[in-house]
N, CA, C and O atoms as CSV, one atom per row, in Angstrom:
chain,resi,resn,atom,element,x,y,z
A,1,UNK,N,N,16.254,20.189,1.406
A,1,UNK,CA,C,16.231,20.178,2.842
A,1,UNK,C,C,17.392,19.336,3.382
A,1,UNK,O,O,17.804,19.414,4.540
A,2,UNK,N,N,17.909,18.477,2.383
A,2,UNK,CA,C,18.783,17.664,3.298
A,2,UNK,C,C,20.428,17.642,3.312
A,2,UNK,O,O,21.359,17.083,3.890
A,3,UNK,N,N,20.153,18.681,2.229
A,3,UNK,CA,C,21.367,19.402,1.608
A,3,UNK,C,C,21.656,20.876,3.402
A,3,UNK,O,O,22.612,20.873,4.177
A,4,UNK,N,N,20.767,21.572,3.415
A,4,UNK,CA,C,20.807,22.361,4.583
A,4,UNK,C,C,20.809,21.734,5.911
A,4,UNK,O,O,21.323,22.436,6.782
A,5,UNK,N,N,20.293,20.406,6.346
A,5,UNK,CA,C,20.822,20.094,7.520
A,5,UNK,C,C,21.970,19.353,7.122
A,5,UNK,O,O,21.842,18.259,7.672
A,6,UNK,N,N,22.899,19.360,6.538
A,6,UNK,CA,C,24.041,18.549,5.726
A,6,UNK,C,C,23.532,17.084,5.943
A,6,UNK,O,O,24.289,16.539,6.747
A,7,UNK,N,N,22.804,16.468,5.642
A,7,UNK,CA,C,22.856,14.983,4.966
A,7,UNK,C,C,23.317,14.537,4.380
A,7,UNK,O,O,24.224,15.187,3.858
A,8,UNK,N,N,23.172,13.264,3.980
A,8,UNK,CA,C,23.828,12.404,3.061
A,8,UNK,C,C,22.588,12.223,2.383
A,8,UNK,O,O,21.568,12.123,3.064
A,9,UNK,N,N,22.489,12.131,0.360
A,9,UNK,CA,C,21.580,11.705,-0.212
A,9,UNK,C,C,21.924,10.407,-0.451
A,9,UNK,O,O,23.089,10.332,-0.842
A,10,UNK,N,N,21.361,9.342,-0.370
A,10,UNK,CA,C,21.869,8.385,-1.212
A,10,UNK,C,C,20.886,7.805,-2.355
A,10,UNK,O,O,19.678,8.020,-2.250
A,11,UNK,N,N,21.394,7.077,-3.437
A,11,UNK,CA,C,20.494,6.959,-4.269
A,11,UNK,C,C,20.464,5.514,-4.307
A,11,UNK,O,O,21.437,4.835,-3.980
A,12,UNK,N,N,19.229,4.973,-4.748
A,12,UNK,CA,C,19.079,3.383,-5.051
A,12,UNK,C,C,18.615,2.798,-5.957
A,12,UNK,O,O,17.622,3.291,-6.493
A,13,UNK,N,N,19.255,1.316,-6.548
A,13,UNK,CA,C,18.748,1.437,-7.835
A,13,UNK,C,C,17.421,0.356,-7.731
A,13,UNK,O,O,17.111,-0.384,-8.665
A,14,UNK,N,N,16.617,0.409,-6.277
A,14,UNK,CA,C,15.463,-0.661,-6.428
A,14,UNK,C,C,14.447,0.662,-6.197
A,14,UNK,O,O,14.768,1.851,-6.209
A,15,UNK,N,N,13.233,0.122,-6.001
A,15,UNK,CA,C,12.351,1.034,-5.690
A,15,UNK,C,C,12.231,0.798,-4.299
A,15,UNK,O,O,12.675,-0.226,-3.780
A,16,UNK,N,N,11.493,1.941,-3.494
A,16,UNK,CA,C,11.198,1.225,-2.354
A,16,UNK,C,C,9.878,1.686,-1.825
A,16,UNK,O,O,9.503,2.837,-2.047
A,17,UNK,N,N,9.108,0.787,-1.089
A,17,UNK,CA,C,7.565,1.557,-0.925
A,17,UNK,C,C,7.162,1.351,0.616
A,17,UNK,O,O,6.932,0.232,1.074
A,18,UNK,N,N,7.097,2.500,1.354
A,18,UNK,CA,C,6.768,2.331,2.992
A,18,UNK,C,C,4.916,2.424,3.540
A,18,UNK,O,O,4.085,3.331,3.572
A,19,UNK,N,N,4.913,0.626,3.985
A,19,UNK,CA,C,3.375,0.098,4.398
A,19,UNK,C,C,3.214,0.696,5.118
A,19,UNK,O,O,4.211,1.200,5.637
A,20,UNK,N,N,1.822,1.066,5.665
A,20,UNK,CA,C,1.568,1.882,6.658
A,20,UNK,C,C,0.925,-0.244,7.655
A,20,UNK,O,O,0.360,-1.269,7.273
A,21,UNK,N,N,1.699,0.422,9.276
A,21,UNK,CA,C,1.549,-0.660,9.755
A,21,UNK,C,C,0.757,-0.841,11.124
A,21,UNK,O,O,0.521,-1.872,11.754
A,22,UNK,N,N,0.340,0.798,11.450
A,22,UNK,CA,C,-0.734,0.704,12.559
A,22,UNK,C,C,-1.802,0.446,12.091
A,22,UNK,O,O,-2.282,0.442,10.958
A,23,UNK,N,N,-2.296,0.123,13.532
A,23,UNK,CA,C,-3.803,-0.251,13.463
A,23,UNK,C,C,-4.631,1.058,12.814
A,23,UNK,O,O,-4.365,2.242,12.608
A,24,UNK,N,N,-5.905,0.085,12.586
A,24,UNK,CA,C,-6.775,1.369,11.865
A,24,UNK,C,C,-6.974,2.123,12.372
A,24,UNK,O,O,-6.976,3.091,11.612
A,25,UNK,N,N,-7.281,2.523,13.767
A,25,UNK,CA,C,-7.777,4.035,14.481
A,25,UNK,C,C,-6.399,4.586,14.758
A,25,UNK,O,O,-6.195,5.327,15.719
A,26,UNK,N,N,-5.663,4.301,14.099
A,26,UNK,CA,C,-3.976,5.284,14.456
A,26,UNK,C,C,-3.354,6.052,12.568
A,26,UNK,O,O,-2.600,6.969,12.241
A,27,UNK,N,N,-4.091,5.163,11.898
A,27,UNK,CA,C,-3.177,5.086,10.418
A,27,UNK,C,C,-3.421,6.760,9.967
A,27,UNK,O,O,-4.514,7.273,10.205
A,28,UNK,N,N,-2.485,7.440,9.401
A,28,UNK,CA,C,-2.911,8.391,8.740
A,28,UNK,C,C,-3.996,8.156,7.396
A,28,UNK,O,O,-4.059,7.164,6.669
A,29,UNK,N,N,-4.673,9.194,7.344
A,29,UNK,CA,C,-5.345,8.843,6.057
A,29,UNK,C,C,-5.726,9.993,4.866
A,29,UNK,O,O,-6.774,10.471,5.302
A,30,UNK,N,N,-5.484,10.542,3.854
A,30,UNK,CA,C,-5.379,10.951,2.874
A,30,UNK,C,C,-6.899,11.935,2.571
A,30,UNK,O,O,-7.734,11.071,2.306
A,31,UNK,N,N,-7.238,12.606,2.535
A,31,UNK,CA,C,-8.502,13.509,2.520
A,31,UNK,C,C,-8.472,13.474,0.873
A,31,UNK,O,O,-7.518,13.986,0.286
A,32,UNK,N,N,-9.870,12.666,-0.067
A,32,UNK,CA,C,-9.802,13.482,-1.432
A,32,UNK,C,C,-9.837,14.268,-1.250
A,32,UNK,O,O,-9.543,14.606,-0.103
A,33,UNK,N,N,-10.353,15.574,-2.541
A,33,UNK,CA,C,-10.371,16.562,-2.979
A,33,UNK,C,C,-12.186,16.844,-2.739
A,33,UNK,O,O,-13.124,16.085,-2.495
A,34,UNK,N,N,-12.084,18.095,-2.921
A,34,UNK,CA,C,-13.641,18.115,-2.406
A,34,UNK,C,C,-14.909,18.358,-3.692
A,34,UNK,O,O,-16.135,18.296,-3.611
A,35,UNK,N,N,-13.980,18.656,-4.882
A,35,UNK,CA,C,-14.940,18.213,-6.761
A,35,UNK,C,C,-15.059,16.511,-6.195
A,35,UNK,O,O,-16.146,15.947,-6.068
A,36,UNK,N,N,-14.083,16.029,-5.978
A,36,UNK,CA,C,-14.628,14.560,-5.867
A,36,UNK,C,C,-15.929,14.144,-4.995
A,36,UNK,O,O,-16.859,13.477,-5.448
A,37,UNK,N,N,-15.854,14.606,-3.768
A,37,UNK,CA,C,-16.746,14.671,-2.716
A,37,UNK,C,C,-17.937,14.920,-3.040
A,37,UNK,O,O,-18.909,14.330,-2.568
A,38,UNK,N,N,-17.994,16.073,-4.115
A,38,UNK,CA,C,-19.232,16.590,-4.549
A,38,UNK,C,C,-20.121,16.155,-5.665
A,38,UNK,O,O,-21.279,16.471,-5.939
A,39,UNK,N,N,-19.292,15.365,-6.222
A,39,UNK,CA,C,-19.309,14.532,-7.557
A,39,UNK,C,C,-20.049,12.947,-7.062
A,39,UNK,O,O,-20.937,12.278,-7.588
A,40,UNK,N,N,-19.394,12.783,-6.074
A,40,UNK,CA,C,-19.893,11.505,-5.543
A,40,UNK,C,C,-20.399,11.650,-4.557
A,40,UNK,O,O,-19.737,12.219,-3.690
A,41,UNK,N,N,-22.306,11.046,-4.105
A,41,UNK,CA,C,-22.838,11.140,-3.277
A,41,UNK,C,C,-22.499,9.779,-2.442
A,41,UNK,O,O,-22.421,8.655,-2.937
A,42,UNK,N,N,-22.256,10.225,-0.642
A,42,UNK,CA,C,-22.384,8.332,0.224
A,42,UNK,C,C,-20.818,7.963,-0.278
A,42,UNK,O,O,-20.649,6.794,0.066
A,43,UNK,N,N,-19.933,8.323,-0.762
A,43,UNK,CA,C,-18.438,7.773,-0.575
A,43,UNK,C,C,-17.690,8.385,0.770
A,43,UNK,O,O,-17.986,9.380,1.432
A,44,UNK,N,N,-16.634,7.448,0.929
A,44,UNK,CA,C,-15.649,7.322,1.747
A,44,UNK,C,C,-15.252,8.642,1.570
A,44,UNK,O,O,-15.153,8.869,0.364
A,45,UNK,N,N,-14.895,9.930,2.476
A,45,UNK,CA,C,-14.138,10.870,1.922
A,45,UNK,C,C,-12.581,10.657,2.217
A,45,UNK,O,O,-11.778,11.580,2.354
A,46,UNK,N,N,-12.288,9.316,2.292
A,46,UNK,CA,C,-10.657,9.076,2.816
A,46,UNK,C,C,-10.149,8.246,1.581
A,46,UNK,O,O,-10.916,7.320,1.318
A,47,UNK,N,N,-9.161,8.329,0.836
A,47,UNK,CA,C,-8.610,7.393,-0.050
A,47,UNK,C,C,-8.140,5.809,0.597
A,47,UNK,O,O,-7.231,5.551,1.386
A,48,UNK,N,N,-8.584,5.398,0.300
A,48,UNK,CA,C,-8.205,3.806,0.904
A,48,UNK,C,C,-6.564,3.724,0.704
A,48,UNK,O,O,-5.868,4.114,-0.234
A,49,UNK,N,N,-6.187,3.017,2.039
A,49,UNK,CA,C,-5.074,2.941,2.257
A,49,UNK,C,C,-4.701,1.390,1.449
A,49,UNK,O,O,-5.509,0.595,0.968
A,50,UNK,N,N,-2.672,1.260,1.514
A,50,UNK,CA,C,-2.486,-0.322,1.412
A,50,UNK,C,C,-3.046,-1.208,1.986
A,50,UNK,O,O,-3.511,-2.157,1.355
A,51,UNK,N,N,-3.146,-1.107,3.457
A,51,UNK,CA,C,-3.680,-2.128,3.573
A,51,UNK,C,C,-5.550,-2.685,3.580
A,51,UNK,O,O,-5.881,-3.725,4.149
A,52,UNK,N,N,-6.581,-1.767,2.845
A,52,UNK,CA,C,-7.563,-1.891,2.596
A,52,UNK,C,C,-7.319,-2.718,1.031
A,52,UNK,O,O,-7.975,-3.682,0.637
A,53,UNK,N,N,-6.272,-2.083,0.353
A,53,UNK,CA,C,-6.314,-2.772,-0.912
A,53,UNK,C,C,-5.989,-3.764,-0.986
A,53,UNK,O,O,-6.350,-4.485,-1.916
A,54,UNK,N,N,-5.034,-4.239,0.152
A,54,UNK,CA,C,-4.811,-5.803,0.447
A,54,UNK,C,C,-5.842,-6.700,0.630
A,54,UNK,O,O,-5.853,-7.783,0.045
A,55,UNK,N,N,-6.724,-6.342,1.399
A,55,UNK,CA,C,-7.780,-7.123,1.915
A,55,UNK,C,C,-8.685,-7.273,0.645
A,55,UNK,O,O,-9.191,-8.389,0.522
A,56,UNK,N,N,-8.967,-6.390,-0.278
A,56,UNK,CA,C,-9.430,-6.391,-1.743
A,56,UNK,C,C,-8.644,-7.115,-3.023
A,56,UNK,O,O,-8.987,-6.950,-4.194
A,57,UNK,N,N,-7.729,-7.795,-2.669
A,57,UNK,CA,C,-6.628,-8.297,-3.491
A,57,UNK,C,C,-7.854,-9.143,-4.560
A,57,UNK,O,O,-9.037,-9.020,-4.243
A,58,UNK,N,N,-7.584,-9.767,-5.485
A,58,UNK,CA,C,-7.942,-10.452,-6.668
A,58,UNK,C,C,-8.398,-11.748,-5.784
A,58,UNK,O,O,-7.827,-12.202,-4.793
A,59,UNK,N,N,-9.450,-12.160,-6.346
A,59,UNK,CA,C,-10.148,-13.942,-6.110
A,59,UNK,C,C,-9.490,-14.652,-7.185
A,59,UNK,O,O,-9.906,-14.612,-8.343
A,60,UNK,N,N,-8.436,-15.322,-6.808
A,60,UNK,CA,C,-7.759,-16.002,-7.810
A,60,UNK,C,C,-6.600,-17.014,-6.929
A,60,UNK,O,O,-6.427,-16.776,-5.734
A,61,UNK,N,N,-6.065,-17.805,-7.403
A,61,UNK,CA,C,-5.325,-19.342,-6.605
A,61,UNK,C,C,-3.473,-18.209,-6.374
A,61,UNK,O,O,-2.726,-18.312,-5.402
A,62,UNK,N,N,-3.332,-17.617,-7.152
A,62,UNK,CA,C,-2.493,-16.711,-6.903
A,62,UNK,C,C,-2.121,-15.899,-5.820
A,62,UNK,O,O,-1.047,-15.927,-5.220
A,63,UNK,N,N,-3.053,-15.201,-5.622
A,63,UNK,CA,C,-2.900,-14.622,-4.109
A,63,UNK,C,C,-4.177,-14.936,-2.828
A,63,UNK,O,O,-5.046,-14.259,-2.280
A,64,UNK,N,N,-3.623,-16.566,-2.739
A,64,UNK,CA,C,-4.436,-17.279,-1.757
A,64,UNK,C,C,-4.236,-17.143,-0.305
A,64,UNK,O,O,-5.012,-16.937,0.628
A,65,UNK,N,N,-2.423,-17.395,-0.426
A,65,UNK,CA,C,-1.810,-17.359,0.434
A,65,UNK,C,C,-0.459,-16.352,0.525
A,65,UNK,O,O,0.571,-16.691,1.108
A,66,UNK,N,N,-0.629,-15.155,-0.099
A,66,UNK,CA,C,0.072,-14.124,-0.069
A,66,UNK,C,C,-0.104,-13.354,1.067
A,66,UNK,O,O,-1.163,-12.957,1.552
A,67,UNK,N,N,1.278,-13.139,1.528
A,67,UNK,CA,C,1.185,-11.905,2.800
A,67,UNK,C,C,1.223,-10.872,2.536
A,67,UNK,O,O,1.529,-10.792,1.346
A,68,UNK,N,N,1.014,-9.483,3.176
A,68,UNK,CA,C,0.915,-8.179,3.178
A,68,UNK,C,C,2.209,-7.475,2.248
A,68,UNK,O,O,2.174,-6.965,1.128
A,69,UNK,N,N,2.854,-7.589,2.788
A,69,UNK,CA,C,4.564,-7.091,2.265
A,69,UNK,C,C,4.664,-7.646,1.084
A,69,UNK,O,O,5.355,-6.966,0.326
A,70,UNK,N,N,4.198,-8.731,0.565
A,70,UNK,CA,C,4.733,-10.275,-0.784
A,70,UNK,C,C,3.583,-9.551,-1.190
A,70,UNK,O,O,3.330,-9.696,0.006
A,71,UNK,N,N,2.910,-9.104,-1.529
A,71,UNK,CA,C,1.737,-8.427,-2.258
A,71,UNK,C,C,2.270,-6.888,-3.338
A,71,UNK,O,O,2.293,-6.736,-4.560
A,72,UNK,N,N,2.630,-5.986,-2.211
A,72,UNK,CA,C,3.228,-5.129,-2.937
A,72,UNK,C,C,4.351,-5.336,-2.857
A,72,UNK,O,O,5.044,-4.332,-3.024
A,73,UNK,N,N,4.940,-6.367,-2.639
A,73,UNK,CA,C,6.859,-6.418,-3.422
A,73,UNK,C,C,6.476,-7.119,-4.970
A,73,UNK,O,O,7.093,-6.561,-5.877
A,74,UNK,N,N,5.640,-8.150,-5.386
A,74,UNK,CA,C,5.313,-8.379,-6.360
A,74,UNK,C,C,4.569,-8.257,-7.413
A,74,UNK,O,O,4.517,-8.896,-8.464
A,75,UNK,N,N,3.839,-7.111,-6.900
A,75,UNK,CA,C,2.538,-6.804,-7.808
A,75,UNK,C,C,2.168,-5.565,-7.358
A,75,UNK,O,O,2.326,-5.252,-6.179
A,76,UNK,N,N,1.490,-4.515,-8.514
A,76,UNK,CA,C,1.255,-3.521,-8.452
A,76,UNK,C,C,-0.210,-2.966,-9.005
A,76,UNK,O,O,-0.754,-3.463,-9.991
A,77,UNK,N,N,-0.801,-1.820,-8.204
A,77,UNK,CA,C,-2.571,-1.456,-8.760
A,77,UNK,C,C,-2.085,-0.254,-9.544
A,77,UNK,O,O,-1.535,0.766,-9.129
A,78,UNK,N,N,-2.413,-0.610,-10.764
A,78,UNK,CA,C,-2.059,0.643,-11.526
A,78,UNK,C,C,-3.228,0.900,-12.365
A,78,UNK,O,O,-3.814,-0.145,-12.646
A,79,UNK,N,N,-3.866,2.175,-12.958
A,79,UNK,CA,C,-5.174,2.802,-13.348
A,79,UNK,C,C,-5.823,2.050,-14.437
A,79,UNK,O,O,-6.956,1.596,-14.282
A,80,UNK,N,N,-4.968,1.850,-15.847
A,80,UNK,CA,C,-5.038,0.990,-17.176
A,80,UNK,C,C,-4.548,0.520,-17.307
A,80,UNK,O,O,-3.573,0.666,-16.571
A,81,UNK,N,N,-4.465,-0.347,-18.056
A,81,UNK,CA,C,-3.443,-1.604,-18.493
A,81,UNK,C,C,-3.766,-1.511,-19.842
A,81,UNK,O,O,-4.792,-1.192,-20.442
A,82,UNK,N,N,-2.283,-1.979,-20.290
A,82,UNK,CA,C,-2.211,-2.262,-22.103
A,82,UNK,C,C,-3.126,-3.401,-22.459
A,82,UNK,O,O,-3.351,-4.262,-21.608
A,83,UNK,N,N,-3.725,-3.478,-23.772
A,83,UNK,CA,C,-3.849,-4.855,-24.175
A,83,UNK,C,C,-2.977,-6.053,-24.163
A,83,UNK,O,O,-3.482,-7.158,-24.364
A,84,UNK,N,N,-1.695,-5.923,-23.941
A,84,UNK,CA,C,-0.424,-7.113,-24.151
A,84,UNK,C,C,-0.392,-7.562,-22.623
A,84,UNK,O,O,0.014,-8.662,-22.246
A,85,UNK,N,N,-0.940,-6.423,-21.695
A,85,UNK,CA,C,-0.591,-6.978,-20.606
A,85,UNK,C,C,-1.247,-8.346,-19.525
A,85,UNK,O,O,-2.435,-8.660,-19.603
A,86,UNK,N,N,-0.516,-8.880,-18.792
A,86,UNK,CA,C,-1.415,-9.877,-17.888
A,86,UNK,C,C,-1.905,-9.285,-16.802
A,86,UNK,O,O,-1.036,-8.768,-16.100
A,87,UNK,N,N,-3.386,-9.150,-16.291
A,87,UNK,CA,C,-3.829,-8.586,-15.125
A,87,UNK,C,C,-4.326,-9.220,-14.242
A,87,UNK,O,O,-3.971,-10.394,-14.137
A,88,UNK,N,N,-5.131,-8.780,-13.476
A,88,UNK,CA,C,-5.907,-9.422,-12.548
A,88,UNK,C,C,-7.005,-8.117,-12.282
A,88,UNK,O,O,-6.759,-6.938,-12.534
A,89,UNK,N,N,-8.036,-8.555,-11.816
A,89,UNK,CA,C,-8.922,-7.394,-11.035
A,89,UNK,C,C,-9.224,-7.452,-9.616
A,89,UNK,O,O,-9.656,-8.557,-9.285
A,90,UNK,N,N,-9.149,-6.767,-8.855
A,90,UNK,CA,C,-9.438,-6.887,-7.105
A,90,UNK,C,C,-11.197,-6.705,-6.916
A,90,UNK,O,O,-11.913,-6.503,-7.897
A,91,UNK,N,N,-11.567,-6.776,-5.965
A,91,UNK,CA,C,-12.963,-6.828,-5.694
A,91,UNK,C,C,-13.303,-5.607,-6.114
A,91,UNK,O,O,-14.433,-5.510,-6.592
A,92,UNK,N,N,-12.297,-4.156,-6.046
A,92,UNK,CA,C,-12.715,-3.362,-6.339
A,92,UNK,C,C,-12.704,-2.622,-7.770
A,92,UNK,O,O,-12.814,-1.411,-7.960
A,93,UNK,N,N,-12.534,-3.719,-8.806
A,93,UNK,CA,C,-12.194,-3.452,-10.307
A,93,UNK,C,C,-10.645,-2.645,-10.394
A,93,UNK,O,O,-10.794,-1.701,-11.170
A,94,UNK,N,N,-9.476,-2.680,-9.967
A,94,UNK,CA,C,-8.939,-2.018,-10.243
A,94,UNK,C,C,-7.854,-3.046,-10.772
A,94,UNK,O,O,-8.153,-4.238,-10.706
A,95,UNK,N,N,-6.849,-2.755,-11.194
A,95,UNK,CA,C,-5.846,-3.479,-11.750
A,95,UNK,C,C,-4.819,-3.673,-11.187
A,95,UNK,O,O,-4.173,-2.838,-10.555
A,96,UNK,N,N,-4.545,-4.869,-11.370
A,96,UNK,CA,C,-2.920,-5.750,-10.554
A,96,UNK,C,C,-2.366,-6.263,-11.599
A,96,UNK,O,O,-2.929,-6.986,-12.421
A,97,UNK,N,N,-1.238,-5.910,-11.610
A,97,UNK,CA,C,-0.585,-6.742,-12.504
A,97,UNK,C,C,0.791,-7.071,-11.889
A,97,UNK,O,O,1.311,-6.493,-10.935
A,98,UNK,N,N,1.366,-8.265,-12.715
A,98,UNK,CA,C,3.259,-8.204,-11.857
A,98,UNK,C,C,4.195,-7.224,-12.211
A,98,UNK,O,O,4.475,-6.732,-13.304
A,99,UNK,N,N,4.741,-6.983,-10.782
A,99,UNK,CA,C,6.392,-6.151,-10.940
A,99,UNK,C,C,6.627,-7.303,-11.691
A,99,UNK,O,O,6.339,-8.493,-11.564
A,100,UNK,N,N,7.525,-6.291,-12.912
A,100,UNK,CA,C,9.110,-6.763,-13.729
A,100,UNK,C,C,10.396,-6.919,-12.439
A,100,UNK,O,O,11.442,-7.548,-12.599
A,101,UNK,N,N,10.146,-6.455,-11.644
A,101,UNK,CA,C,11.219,-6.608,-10.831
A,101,UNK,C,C,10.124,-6.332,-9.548
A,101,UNK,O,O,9.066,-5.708,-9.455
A,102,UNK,N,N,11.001,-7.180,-8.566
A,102,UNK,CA,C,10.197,-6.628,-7.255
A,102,UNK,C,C,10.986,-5.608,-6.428
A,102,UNK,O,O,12.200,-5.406,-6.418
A,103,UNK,N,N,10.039,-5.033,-5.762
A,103,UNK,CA,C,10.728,-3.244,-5.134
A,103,UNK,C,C,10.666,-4.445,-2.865
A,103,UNK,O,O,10.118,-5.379,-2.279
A,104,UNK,N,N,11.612,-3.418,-2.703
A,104,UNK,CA,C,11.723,-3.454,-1.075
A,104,UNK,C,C,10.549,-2.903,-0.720
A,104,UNK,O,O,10.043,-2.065,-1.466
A,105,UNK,N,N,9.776,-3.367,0.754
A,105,UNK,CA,C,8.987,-2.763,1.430
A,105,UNK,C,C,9.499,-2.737,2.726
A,105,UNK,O,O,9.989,-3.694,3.325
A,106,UNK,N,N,9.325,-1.272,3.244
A,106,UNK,CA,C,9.529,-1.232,4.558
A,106,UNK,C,C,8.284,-0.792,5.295
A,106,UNK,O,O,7.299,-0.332,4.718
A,107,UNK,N,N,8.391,-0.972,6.713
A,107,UNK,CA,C,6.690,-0.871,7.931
A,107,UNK,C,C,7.757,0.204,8.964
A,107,UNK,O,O,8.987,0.248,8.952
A,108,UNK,N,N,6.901,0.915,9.720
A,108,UNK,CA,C,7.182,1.280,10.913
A,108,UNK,C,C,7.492,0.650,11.768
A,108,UNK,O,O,6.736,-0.249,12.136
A,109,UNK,N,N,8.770,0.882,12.444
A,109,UNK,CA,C,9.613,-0.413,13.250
A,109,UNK,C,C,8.853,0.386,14.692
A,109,UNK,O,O,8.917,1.562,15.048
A,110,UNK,N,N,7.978,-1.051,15.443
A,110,UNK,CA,C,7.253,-0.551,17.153
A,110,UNK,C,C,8.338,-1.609,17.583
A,110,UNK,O,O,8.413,-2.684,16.990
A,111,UNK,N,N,9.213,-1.270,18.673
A,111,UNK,CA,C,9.429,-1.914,19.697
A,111,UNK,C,C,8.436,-2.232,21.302
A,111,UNK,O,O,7.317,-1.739,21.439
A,112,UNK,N,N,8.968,-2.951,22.189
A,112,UNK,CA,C,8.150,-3.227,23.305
A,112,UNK,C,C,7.468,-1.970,23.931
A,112,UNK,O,O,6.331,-1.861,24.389
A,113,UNK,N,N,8.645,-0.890,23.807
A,113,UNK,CA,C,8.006,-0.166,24.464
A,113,UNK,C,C,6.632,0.715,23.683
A,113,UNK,O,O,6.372,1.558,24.541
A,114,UNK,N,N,6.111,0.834,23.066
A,114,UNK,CA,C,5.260,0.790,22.068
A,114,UNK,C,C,4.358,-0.299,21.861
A,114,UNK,O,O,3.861,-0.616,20.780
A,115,UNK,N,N,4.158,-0.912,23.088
A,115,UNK,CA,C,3.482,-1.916,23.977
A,115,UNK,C,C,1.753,-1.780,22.776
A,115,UNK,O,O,1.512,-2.893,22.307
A,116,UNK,N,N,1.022,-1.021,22.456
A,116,UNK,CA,C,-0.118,-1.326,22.152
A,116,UNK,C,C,-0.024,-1.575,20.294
A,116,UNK,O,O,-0.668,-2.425,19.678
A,117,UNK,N,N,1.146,-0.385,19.573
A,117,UNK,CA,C,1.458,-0.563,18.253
A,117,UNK,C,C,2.086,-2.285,18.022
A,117,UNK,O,O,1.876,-3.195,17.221
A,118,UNK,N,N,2.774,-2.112,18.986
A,118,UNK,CA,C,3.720,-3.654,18.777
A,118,UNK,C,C,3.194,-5.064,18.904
A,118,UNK,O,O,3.615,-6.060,18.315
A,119,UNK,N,N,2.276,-4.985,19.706
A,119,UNK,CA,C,1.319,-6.754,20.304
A,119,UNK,C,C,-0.013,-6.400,19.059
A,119,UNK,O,O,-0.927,-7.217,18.954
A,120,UNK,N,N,0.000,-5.345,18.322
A,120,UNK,CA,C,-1.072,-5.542,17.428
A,120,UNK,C,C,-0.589,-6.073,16.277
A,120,UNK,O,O,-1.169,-7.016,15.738
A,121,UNK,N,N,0.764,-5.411,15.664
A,121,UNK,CA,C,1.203,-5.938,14.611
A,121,UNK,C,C,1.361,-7.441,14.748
A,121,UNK,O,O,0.959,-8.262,13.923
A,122,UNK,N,N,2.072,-7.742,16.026
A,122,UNK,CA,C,2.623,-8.878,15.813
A,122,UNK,C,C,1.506,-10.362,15.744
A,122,UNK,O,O,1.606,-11.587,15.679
A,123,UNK,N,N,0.421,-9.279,15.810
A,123,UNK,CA,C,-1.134,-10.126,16.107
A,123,UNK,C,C,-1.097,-11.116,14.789
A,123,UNK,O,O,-0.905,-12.298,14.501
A,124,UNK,N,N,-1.496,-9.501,14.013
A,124,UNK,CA,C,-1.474,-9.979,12.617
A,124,UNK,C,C,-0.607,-10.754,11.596
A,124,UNK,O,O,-1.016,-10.932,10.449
């Protein structure tokens, strides 16, 4: 596609991962699959977003005082973990462990005029 509106690709050699930064009654949200739905009685039918998994982060002196962004630039929820590896578990059993390297995060940039997106973020 970006080849046909003539773009520019560029490539990078960090990773990069974009937070979702509205409020909750604005955030997009992800529909499972509906074997899952059916499989599981009384669940969420929405995949939990970043920032639900934030709020689930690990009970540990580590991420006491970690912010939103410093969370996933340094650490990642990934399905299994090796035996060699160092983890952590979040409230919701899943696994954290550290980036080998930390990746960029970017948010949706609200200016003023965006008066209700913008005085919420900056709440938080």
């Amino acid at each position: 596609m970006l080849l046909l509106l003539e773009k520019k690709v560029y490539r990078s050699s960090i990773a990069v991962d974009f937070l979702p930064s509205s409020p909750p009654g604005y955030r997009i949200k992800a529909i499972k699959p509906a074997w899952m739905l059916t499989e599981q009685q009384n669940i969420n039918s929405y995949y939990k977003d970043a920032i639900d998994k934030y709020f689930e982060c690990p009970n540990d002196s580590e991420f006491n005082n970690i912010t939103y962004p410093e969370y996933y630039r340094k650490y990642k929820i990934i399905p299994n973990v090796f035996s060699n590896q160092i983890y952590w578990k979040d409230k919701k059993n899943r696994f954290v462990i550290k980036r080998k390297k930390e990746i960029l995060v970017r948010f949706q940039y609200f200016t003023i005029k965006n008066t209700e997106f913008f005085f919420i973020n900056n709440y938080y």
